[in-house]
C-alpha positions as CSV (number, residue, x, y, z in Angstrom):
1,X,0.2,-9.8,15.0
2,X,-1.4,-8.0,11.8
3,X,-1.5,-9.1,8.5
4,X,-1.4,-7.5,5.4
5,X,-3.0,-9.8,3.1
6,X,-2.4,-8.5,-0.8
7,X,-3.4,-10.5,-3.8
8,X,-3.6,-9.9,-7.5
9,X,-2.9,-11.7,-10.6
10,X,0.8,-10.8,-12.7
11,X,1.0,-11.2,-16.1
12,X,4.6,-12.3,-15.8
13,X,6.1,-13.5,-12.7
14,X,9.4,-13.4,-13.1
15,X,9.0,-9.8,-13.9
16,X,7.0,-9.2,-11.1
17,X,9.5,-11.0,-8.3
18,X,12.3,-9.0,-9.2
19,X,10.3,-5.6,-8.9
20,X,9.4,-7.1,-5.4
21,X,13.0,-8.0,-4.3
22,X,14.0,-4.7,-5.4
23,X,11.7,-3.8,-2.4
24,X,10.2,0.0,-4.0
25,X,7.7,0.7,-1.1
26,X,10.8,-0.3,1.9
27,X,9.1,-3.7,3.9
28,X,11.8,-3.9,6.6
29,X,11.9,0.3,6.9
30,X,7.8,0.6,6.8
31,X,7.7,-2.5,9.6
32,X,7.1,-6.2,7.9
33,X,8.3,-8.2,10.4
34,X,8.2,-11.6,7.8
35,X,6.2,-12.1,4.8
36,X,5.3,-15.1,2.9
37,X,4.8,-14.9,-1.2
38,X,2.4,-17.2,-2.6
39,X,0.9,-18.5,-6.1
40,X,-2.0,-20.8,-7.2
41,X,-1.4,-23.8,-8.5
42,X,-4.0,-23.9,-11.1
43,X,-3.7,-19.8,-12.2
44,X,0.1,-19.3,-11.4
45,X,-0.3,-15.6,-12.4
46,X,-2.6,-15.1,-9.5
47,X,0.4,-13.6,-6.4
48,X,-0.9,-13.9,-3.0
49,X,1.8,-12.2,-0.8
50,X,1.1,-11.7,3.7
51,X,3.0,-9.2,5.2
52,X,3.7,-9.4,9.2
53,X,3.5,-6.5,11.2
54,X,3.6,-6.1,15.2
55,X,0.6,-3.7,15.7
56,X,-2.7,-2.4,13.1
57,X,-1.4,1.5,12.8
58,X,1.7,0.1,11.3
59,X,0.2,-2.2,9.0
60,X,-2.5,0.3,8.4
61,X,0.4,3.1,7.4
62,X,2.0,0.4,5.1
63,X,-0.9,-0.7,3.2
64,X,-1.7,2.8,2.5
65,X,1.6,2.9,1.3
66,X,0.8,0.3,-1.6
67,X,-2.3,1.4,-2.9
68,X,-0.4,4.8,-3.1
69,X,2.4,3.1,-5.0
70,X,0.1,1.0,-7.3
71,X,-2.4,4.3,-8.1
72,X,1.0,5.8,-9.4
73,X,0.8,3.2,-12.1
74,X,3.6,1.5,-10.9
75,X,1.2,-1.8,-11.0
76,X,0.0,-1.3,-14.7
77,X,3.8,-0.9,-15.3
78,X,4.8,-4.9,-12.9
79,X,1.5,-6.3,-15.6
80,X,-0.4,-6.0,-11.7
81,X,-3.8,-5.8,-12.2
82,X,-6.5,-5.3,-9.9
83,X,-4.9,-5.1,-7.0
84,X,-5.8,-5.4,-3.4
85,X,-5.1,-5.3,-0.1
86,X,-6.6,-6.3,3.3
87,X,-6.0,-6.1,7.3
88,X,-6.4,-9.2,8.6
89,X,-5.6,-10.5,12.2
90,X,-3.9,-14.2,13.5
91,X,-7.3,-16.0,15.4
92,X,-5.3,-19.1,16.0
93,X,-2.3,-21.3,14.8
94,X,-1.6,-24.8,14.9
95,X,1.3,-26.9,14.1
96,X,0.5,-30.5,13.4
């Protein structure tokens, strides 16, 4: 499995989410098997969002994908600033 690991803060979440449910860059189409949104406790603007993918060209095509989408300003427009994303893969998992 590949990860997609994106981060960035929002200025307004509730904004943000619904421009993310509306799904503009296709997850299930461009291959994210599950993804899992999450927000800091202290600094709830700052998103935190991993994507799944089965294999590292796919999740390489799809992060391309979103810093294509965000250099069309389509982040400044979501209050997304500084935006990033990284390839990251699972070393282990445990369930306690």
């Amino acid at each position: 499995m590949v990860i997609v690991r994106v981060a960035h803060p929002v200025t307004d979440f509730a904004t943000w989410k619904a421009a993310f449910d509306r799904d503009p860059v296709g997850r299930q189409r461009g291959g994210v098997r599950r993804y899992r949104i999450i927000r800091a406790i202290e600094t709830p603007g700052t998103v935190g969002i991993d994507l799944e993918f089965d294999d590292r060209p796919t999740a390489e095509r799809f992060r391309d994908g979103l810093v294509q989408l965000w250099a069309s300003g389509a982040a400044q427009a979501l209050g997304i600033s500084r935006p990033q994303a990284s390839l990251h893969e699972e070393a282990d998992t445990v369930e306690l």
